[in-house]
N, C-alpha and C positions, 0 to 999 in steps of 0.2 A: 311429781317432784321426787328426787332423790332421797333416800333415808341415809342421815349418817353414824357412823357404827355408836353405840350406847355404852362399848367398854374399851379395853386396852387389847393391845395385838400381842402378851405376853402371857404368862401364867399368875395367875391369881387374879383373872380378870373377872370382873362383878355381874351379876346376871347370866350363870352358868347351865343355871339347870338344877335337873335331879342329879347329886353326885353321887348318890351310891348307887343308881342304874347305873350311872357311866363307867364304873367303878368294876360291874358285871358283864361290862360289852366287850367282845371279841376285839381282839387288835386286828385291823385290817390292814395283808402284806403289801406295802406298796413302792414299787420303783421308781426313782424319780433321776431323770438327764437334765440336770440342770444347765441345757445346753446354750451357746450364745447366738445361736439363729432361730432356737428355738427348744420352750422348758418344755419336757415330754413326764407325764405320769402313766403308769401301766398299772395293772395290777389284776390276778386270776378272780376267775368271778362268777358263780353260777348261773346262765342264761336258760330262757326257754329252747326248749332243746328244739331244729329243724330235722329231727328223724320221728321216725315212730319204733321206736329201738323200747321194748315197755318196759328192759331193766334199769333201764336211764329214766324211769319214773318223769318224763315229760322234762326232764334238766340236763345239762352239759355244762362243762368247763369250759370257758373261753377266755383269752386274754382281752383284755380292754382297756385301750389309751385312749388319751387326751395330749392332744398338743396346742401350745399358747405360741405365739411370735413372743420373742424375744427383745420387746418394744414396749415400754413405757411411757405415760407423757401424764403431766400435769395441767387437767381445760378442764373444759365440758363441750358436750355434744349438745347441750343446750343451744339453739339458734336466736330462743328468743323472741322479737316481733320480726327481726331481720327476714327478707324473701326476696325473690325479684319479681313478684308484683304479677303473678301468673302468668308473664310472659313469654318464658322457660318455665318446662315443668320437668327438672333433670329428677333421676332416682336414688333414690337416697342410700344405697347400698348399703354394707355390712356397716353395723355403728360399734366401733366399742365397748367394751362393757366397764363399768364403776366398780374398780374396790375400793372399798373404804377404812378404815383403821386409823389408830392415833389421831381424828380429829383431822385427818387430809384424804382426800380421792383420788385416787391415779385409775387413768384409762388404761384398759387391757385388750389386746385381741387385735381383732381386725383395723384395717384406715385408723390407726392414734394420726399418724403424721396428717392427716385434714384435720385434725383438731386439736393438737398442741405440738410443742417441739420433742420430737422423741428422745428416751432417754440412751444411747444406746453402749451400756458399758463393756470394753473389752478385754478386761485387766484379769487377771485371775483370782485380784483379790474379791471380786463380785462374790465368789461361792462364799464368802466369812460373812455374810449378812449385809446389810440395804433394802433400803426401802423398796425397792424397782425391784428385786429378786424376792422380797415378801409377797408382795402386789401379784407378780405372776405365778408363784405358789401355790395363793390362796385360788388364785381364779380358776388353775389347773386342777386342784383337787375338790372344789366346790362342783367342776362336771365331772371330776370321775366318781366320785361319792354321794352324788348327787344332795347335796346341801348336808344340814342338818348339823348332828352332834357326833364326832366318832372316834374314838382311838385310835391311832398309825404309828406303825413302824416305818421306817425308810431306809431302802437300799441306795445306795448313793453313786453314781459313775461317775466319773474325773479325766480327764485325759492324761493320757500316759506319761505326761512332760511333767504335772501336779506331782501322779506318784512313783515317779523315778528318783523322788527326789526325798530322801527319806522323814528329812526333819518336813519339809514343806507337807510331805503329804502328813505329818503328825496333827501338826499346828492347823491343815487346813480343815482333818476332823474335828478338832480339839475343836474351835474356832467354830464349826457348823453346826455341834454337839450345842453350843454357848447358847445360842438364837434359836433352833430347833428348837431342840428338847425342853417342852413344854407347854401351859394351854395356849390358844390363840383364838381370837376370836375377833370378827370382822364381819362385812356387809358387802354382797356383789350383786347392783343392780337394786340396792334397797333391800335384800330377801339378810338375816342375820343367818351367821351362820357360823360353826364350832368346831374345831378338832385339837386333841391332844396327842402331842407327836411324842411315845413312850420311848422312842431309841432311837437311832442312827447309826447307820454303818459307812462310812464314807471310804473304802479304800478297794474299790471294783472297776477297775480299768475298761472306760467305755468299749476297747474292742474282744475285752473279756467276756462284757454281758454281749456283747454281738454272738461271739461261741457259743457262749451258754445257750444265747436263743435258737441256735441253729441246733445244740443235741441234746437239751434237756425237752422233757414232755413239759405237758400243763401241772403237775403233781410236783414239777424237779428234781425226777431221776431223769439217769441217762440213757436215751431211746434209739442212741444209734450204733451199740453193738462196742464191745471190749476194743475189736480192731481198730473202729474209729476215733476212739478215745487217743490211740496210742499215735495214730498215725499223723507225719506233718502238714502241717495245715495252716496258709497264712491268711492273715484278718486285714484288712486295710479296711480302716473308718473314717471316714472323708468327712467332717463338718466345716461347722462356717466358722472357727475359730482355729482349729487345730486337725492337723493331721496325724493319724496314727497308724504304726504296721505295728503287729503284732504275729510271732510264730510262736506254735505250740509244737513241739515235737515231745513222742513218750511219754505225753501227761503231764507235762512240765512247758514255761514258758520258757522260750529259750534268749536271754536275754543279750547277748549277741547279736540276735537278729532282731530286736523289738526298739523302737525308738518312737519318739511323737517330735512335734515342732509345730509352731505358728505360723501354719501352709493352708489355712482354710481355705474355704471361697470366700471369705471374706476381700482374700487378696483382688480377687479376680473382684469382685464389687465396688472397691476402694477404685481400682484401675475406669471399673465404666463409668464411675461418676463424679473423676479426675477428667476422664476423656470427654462424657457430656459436657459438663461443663466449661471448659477450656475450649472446646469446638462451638458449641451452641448458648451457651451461658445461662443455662438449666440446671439449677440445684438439688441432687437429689439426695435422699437420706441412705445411708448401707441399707438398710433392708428392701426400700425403693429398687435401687439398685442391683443387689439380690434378685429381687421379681423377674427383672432385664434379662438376668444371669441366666436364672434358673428356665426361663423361658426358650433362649437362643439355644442353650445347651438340649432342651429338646427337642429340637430342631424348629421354632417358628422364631418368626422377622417380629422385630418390636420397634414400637415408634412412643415418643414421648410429644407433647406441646412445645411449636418453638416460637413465638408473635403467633398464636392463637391456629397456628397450623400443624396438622399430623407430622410430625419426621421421622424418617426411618433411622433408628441407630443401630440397626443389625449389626453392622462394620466395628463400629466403635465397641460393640461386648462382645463381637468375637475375636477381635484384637486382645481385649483385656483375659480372654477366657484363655488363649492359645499362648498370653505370655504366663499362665499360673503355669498350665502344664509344663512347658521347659524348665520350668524353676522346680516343678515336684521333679520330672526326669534329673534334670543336673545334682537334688538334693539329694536324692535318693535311687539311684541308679548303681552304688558303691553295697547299700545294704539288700539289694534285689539281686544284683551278683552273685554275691557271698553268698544269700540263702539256697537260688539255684545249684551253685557250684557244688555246694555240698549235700544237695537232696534234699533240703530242709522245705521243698517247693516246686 
């Protein structure tokens, strides 16, 4: 059976702990992409080291993420007496997992859509708090922290459309700071579990920490030499909500050449499962759909259930995939120009 959470998902919540240990605990730095195909948490970490190096005392630096789908749903995985009588013995695959807070459970992770309707928000207002962006949070940083009681700081990326915009990007830290900053405490899987989030920084252009990750070390200096720092260098970060180009030229972003828009793959997901189901009358959910995408795009054939038989819909998401790309080319063909023309690339 399920445990459900014993407090509040906010600060001043009852059944804390020792506070003045907590009080003495290191803030642990941590990044977090609040992404909409998927919420990513990082953060440096000291691992058992794989060398025999004996000034490294048996330890190393390594980065370490966690990634959640970016799918919520309101069930249970609970089946119940319900079965088919050992007739079929199908395999039960990834299940799930339960967060719990405020007295409700949302499914996290793997297959929600077998067992509720997923939640799947694509508004920008999702980063100013909700339930469904709490839920995967908490699940995210409960494996990268691995449970427990912890202080966090957060570094926060946004896409560049957010903070191009100067009051939106104000209001959307102001806003994140509001539900953030504070205790929280929740249940994943039955297990309780704690952390107090002491700051936030929200104004880090997800194709900035893309730079950052390619010249900064594990320590976060810069490891790739004066010249590279200076030299132009364009970023394009391709998610499933937004697209972003970003150029650095001299150490400076050069804002001319830098734009974002609502060019994800999303498009392309929305398109294969318009076209499933219009052709074959199989509904499937964006991140379903997604699967399809992300599949075809590597080059293998995908089929879905049509009256209980395999079909191939290779066609229909490569259709959907090849009409995203002329819409990126057509969108952005005038700012890859410009950058070219003048060196910036």
């Amino acid at each position: 059976m399920k445990t459900r959470i014993a407090g509040q998902g906010r600060a001043d919540a009852p059944g804390t702990g020792a506070e003045s240990s907590r009080k003495g605990a290191r803030i642990r730095k941590v990044g977090l992409d609040p992404g909409f195909g998927g919420l990513k948490v990082a953060e440096v970490q000291m691992q058992a080291s794989t060398t025999t190096d004996e000034e490294r005392n048996g330890w190393e630096l390594a980065m370490v993420t966690h990634v959640v789908p970016s799918v919520v749903g309101v069930g249970t995985t609970d089946e119940g007496g319900l079965g088919l009588a050992g007739v079929v013995r199908g395999r039960r695959g990834e299940v799930p997992s339960i967060v719990a807070f405020d007295g409700v459970e949302y499914l996290v992770g793997p297959n929600v859509a077998r067992y509720a309707r997923p939640i799947e928000r694509m508004d920008f207002a999702r980063f100013t708090d909700g339930p469904e962006l709490r839920a995967l949070l908490y699940a995210a940083l409960y494996e990268l922290l691995n449970g427990g009681d912890h202080r966090v700081a957060l570094a926060i990326g946004l896409p560049v459309e957010v903070l191009q915009d100067v009051e939106l990007a104000r209001a959307t830290e102001r806003e994140m700071a509001r539900w953030l900053v504070g205790r929280h405490g929740f249940t994943l899987d039955g297990v309780e579990a704690w952390f107090e989030v002491e700051a936030i920084r929200a104004k880090i252009a997800q194709p900035v920490a893309t730079w950052f990750e390619w010249g900064l070390d594990l320590n976060g200096q810069w490891c790739k030499g004066a010249a590279a720092a200076k030299a132009p260098a364009l970023v394009i970060d391709q998610g499933f909500n937004t697209l972003d180009l970003l150029v650095v030229e001299g150490g400076r972003i050069s804002t001319r050449y830098t734009d974002g828009a609502t060019l994800g793959m999303r498009r392309a997901a929305e398109m294969t499962a318009s076209n499933v189901e219009r052709r074959y009358g199989v509904e499937l959910s964006l991140h379903e759909a997604d699967d399809l995408v992300q599949r075809v795009v590597n080059g293998r054939k995908v089929q879905v259930y049509v009256v209980g038989e395999q079909t191939d819909v290779t066609p229909e998401v490569r259709q959907a995939v090849n009409s995203l790309g002329r819409t990126w080319c057509g969108s952005w063909s005038g700012v890859w120009a410009r950058a070219a023309s003048s060196g910036s690339c």
